[in-house]
LUMTORMAR-366477 format. One line per 10 residues: number of its first residue (from 1); for each residue x, y, z of N, C-alpha, C, O. Coordinates in pm, 1 decimal. Example, Ala and Ser with C-alpha at 12.3 -4.5 7.8 and 13.67 -1.06 7.14 Angstrom:
% residues 2
1> 1319.0/-569.0/780.0/1230.0/-450.0/780.0/1320.0/-330.0/780.0/1423.6/-331.9/846.5; 1285.0/-225.0/708.0/1367.0/-106.0/714.0/1290.0/3.0/787.0/1340.9/113.8/803.9
END
This chain:
% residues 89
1> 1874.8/-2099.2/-479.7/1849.4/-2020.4/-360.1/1772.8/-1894.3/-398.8/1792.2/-1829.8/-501.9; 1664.5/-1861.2/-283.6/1571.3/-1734.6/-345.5/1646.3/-1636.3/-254.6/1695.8/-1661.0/-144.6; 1645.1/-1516.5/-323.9/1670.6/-1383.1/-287.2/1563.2/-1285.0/-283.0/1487.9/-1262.6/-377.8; 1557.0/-1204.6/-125.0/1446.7/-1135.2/-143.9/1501.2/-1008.8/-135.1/1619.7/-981.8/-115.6; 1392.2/-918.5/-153.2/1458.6/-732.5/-165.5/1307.3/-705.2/-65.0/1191.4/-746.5/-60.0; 1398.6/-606.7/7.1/1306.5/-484.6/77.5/1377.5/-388.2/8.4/1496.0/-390.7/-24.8; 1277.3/-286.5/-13.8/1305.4/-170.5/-81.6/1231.1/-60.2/-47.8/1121.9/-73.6/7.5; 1275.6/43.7/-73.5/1214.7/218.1/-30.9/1196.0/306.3/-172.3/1292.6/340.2/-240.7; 1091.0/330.4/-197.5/1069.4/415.7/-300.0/1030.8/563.6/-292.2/920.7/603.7/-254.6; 1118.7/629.8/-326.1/1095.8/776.1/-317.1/944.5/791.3/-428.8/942.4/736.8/-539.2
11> 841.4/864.0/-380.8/753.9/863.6/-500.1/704.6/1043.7/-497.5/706.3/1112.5/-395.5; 680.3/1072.2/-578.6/627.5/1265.7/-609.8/489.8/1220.6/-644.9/479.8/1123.7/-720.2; 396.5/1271.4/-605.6/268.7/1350.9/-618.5/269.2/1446.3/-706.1/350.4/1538.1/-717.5; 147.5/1415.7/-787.6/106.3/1548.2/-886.4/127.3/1709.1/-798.9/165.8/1808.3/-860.8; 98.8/1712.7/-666.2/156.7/1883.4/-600.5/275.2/1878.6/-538.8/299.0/1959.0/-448.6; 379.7/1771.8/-582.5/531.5/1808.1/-557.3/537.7/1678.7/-430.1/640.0/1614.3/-406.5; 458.2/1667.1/-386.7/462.4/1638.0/-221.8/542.9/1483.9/-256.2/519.1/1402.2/-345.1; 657.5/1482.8/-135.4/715.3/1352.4/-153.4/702.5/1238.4/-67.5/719.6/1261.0/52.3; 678.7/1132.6/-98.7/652.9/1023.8/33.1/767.2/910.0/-47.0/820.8/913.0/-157.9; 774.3/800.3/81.8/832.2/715.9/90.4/787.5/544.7/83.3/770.9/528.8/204.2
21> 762.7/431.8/32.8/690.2/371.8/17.4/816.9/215.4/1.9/915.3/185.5/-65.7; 754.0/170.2/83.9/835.3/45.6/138.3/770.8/-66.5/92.4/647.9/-71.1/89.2; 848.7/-168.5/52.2/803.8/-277.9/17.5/917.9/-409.1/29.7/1030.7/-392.0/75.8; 865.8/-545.7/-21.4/936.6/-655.1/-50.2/906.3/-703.3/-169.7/808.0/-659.3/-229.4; 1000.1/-818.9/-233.2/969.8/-871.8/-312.6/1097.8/-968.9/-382.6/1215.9/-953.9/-351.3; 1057.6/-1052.1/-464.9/1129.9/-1206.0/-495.3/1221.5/-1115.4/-605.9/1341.5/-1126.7/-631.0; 1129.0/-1028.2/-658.6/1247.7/-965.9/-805.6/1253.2/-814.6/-789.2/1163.6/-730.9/-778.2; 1364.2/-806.9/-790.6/1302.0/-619.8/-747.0/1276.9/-531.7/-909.1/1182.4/-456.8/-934.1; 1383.2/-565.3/-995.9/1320.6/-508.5/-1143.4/1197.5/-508.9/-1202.2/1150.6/-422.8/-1276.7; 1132.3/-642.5/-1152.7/966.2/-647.7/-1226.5/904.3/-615.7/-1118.3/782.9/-603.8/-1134.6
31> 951.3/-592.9/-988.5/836.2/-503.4/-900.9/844.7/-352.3/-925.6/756.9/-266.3/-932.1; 967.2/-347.4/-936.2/974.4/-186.0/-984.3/886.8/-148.4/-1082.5/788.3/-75.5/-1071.1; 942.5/-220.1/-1209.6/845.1/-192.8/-1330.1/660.4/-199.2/-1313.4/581.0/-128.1/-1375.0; 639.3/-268.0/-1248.0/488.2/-236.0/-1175.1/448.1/-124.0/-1145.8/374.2/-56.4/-1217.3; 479.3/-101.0/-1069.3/531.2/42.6/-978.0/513.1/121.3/-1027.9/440.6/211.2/-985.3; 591.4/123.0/-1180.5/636.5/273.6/-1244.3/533.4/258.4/-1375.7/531.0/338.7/-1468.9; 437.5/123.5/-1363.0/302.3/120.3/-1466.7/183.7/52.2/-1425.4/121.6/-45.2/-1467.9; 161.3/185.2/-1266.2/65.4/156.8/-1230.1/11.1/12.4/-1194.3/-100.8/4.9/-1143.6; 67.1/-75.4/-1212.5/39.0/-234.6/-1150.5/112.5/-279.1/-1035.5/134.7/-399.2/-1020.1; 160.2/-175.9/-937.3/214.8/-218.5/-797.8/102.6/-143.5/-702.8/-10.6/-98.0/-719.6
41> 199.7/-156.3/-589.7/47.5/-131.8/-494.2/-47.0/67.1/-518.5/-20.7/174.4/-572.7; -171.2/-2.7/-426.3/-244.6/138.2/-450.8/-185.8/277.9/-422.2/-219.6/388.9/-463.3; -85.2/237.5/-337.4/-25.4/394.4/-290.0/66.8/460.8/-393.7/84.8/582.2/-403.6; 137.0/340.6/-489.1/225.8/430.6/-612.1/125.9/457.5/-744.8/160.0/508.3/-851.6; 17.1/417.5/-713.9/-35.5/405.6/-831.2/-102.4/588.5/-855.1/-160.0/662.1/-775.1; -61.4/609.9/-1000.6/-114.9/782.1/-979.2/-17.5/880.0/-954.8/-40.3/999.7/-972.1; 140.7/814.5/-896.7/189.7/888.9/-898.1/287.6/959.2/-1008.7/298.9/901.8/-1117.0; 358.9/1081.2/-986.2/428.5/1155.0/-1140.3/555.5/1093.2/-1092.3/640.0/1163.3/-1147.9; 601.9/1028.1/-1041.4/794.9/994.8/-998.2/743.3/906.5/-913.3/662.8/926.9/-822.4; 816.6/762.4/-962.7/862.0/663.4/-863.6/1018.8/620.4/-879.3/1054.8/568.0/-984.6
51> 1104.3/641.4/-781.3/1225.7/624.0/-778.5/1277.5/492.7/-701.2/1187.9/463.4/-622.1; 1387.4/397.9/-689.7/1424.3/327.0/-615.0/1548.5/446.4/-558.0/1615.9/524.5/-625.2; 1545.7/421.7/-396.1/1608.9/483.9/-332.5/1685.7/409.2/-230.8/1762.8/477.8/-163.7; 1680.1/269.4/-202.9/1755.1/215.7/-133.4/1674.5/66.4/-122.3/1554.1/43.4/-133.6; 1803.0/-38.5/-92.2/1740.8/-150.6/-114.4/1799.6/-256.4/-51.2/1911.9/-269.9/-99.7; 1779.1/-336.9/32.0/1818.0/-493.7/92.5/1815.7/-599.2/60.2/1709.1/-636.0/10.9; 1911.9/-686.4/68.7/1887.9/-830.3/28.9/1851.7/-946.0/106.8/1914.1/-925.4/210.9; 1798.3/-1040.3/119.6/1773.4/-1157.1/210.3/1767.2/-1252.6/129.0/1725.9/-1254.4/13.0; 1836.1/-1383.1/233.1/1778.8/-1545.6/174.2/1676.0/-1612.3/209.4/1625.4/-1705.8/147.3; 1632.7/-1554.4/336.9/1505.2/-1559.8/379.4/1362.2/-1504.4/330.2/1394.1/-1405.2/264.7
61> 1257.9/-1512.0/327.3/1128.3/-1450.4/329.7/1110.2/-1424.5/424.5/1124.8/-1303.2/440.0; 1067.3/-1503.3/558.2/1029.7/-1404.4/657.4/1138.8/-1318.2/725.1/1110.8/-1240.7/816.5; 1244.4/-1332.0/684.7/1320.0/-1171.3/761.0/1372.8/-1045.5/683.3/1432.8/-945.4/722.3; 1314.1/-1100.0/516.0/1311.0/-951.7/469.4/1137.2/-907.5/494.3/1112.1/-787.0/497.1; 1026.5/-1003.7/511.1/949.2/-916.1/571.5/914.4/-887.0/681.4/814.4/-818.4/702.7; 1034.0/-960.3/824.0/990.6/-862.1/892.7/1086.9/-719.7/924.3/1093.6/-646.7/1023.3; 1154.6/-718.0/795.8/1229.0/-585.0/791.1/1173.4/-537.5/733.8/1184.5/-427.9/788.7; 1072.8/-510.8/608.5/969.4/-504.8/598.6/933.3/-414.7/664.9/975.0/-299.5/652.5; 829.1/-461.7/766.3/739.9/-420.0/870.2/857.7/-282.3/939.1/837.6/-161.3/928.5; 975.9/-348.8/1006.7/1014.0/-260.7/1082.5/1045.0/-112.3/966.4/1023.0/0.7/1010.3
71> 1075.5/-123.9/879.6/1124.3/11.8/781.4/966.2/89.0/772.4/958.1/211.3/783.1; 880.2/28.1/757.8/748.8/89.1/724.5/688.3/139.0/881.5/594.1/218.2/880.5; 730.9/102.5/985.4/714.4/151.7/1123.3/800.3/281.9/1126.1/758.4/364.9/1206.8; 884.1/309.2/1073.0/991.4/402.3/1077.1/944.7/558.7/1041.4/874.8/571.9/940.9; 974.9/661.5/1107.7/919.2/792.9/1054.5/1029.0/768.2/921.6/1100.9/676.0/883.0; 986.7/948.3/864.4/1027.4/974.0/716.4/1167.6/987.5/746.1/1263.5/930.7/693.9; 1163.0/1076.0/842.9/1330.0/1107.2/912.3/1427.3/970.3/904.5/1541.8/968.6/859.5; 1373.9/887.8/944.0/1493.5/770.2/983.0/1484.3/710.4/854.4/1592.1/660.1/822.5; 1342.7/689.5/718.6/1366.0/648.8/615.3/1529.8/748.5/538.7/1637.9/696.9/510.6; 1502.1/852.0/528.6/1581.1/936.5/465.7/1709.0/898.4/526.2/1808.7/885.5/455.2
81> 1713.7/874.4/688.2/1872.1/831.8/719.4/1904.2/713.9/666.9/2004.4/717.2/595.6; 1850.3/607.9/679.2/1874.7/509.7/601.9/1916.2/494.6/405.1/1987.5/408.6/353.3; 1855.3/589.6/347.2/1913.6/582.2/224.2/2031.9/702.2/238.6/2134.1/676.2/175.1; 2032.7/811.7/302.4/2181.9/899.2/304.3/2311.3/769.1/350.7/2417.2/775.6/288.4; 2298.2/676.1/440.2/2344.1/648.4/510.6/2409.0/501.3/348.2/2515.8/457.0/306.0; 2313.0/490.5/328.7/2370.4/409.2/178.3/2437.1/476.1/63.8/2528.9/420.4/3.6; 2381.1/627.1/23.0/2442.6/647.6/-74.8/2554.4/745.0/1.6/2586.1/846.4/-60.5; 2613.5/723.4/125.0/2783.1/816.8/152.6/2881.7/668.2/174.2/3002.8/670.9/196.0; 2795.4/538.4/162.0/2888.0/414.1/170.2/3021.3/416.5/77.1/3099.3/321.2/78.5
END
């Protein structure tokens, strides 16, 4: 059985500035590791801090991506509630 991950990455900018960066994927350790060497997508690439900050599981593909979609529709505000809301579990 395949397991998928949606995940949220806290990432820092060379001037401090912090964003949030959503994704899926079949393995979440070797997507991470991408990520954190420049071989994941264009938006982490360049950056000084990529963090995992919260993360989902599915047996499905299409409904971790279309959770996916809905987390990346989401302002920063409701990203941030969503990982507070995991790490006071």
């Amino acid at each position: 059985m395949s397991v998928y991950f949606v995940y949220i990455l806290e990432t820092v900018a060379s001037n401090g500035r912090k964003s949030y960066y959503t994704g899926y994927t079949n393995n979440l350790l070797r997507r991470l590791t991408e990520h954190r060497h420049g071989r994941g997508a264009r938006y982490t690439r360049g950056k000084q801090k990529i963090e995992l900050k919260y993360f989902e599981s599915y047996t499905d593909r299409k409904a971790a991506m279309r959770r996916e979609l809905e987390i990346k529709s989401f302002s920063k505000q409701k990203k941030l509630e969503l990982i507070k809301n995991l790490n006071n579990s």
